[in-house]
C-alpha angles and dihedrals in degrees: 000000000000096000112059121033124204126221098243116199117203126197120207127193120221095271092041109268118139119245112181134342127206126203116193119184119210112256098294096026092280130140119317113183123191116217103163155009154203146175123210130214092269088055092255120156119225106181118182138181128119134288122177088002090302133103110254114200110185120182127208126183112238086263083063086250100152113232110181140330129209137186140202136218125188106184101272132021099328120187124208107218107166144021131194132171121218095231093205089057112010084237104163117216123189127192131177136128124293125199108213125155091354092300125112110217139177102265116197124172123169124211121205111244087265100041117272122133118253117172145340129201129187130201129198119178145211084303137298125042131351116191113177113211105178139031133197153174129209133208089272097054090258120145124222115187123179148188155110121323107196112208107179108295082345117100109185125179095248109194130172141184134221138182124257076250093048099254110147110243109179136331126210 
């Protein structure tokens, strides 16, 4: 069908056979396209990416059993970008852009290892557009997310860290 894709999601064992692939449809069978992935330390899958203008975070155990899938709306088209698992916790965070209000802001939102929302953050810069590229999370359960703020003819890295909890902790 040329009109809808799917996120797949394809197992490999050590040596390259395939052990099991996935296929999950945005809501009403509509796109669903995959932008990242991560594994946490129990083998589980967290794959990310939009469907319908939303972030749509789907888990899988290491047996491709699905376990849960989230999404996330922020108001406007919101684009999932990057996905990282805090390895002490599970804990799943998610970053990508969000239009809302004709800005175009840092969206992070962190899952607990079995699905529940946690926490979202948004940031907005200095003005214009703020598109995150990459996410991480260090040895104490802090989250760094980074990216391009756009100020006018001015493109600047923008990165920002959180706690595991969401507090802000610095932005530079």
């Amino acid at each position: 069908d040329n009109d809808f894709s799917d996120y797949v999601t394809i197992a490999y064992s050590a040596i390259g056979v395939p052990l099991w692939t996935n296929y999950t449809r945005g809501p009403g069978g509509g796109h669903a396209i995959a932008t990242a992935i991560a594994v946490d330390n129990s083998g589980n899958i967290f794959v990310t990416g939009e469907s319908a203008s939303d972030y749509m975070t789907v888990a899988y155990t290491g047996a491709g059993v699905a376990l849960w899938t989230n999404r996330y709306n922020g108001g406007g088209s919101d684009y999932a970008r990057a996905i990282a698992v805090d390895k002490r916790n599970g804990t799943v965070f998610v970053t990508g852009y969000s239009y809302n209000n004709n800005d175009i802001d840092y969206a992070t939102v962190a899952y607990s290892n079995s699905g529940s929302p946690l926490w979202t953050n948004r940031y907005h810069g200095m003005g214009g557009s703020d598109m995150p590229r990459g996410i991480a999370v260090d040895g104490d359960g802090n989250v760094i997310v980074t990216g391009i703020s756009y100020r006018g003819s001015t493109n600047e890295f923008a990165t920002i860290a959180y706690s595991g909890a969401g507090l802000a902790l610095w932005t530079n």
